[in-house]
C-alpha positions, 0 to 999 in steps of 0.5 A: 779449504772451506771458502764462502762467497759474501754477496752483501745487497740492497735492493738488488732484486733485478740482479740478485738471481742472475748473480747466484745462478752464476756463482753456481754454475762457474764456482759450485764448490763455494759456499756463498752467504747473501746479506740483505740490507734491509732492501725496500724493494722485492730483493728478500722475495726473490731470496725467498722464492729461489731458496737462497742462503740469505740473512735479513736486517731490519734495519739499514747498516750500509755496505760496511755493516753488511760486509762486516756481518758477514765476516761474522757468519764466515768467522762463526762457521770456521772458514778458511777464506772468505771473499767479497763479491757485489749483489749487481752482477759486476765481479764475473765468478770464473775469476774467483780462482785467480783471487783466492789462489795468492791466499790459499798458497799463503802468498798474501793475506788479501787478495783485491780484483783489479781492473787496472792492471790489464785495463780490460773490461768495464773502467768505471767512468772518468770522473771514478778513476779520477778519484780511484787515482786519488785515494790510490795516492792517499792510500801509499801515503798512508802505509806504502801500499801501492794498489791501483783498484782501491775500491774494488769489491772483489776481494778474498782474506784468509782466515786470520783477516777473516777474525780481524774484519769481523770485529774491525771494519769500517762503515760507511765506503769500507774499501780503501779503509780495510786496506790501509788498516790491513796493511798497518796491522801486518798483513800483506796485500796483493792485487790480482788482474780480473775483468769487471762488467758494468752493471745492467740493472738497478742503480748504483748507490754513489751518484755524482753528488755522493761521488763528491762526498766519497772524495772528501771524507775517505782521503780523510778518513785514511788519514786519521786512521793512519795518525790514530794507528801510528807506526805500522804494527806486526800482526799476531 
């Protein structure tokens, strides 16, 4: 099966080598697909420089954007998988396996690496869980899925998600919206136990006050799409 590792970065020059030397060392026989979101710092030069397989924006999208192009490269080349993987070195490569085996063998649509299952390895700080717990809540409220790692980045879609995503996928915080809108269009999901690392270089894009503003507008935003969607649908 052809599968392609998405690693969408911003400003990720400090990160972005160590991240694909080790994809490459632990998981050589995935493709990967870099996509730069117009990065402000020397994250394109380091592509450059190392012969990546990379995309540049000239203009910022946002993770979503990011994300959604490239399930666009990944529907345009006929993959069968495609998973996600963050730019900052947090999602550990030998865990691929464990993400992409439920959907290779058909018993899921998507599969999301979590921490929470086993609760080992970097938890995200306590003011984070908090709000995961949160929109964890909404989420079940909205469509009945159950998922603890709601904003998990580590996550692999078959080849069907694959068409719908790259068409349908929200901009702005896109996790637990693809969730939702996966789950209400059919789809099945599971969560796969992984072991995260905290990141050790750059920063990360949410602080405390856009902490604040993820815990307002997602919960909202899930809700709407759960009301504009109406009754679950069966996928085609």
């Amino acid at each position: 099966m052809k599968k392609l590792v998405i690693i969408p970065a911003y400003n990720e020059s400090m990160s972005i080598k160590r991240v694909v030397e080790n994809l490459r060392e632990k998981a050589a026989d995935y493709d990967y697909i870099i996509v730069n979101d117009c990065s402000t710092d020397q994250t394109e030069m380091v592509l450059k420089e190392n012969g990546y397989h990379y995309i540049s924006f000239p203009s910022n999208l946002g993770i979503g954007g990011a994300v959604q192009a490239g399930y666009k490269y990944a529907k345009q080349h006929s993959y069968d998988i495609a998973i996600q993987m963050d730019g900052d070195g947090q999602h550990d490569p030998q865990y691929l396996k464990d993400i992409v085996e439920p959907v290779k063998h058909g018993m899921c649509d998507m599969a999301i690496g979590s921490r929470f299952i086993n609760k080992t390895g970097f938890q995200s700080s306590l003011i984070r869980r908090l709000g995961i717990k949160f929109i964890s809540f909404v989420i079940r409220l909205c469509c009945g899925e159950k998922v603890f790692d709601t904003t998990s980045g580590f996550r692999a879609c078959n080849a069907q998600l694959i068409h719908y995503f790259s068409d349908n996928y929200a901009q702005d915080y896109p996790e637990p919206d693809a969730i939702v809108s996966a789950s209400l269009n059919g789809w099945k999901i599971q969560e796969v136990p992984i072991v995260m690392c905290e990141r050790s270089e750059g920063v990360s894009s949410i602080n405390t006050w856009k902490s604040v503003y993820y815990m307002i507008k997602v919960p909202l935003s899930l809700i709407l799409h759960r009301i504009s969607t109406g009754r679950k649908k069966v996928k085609k």
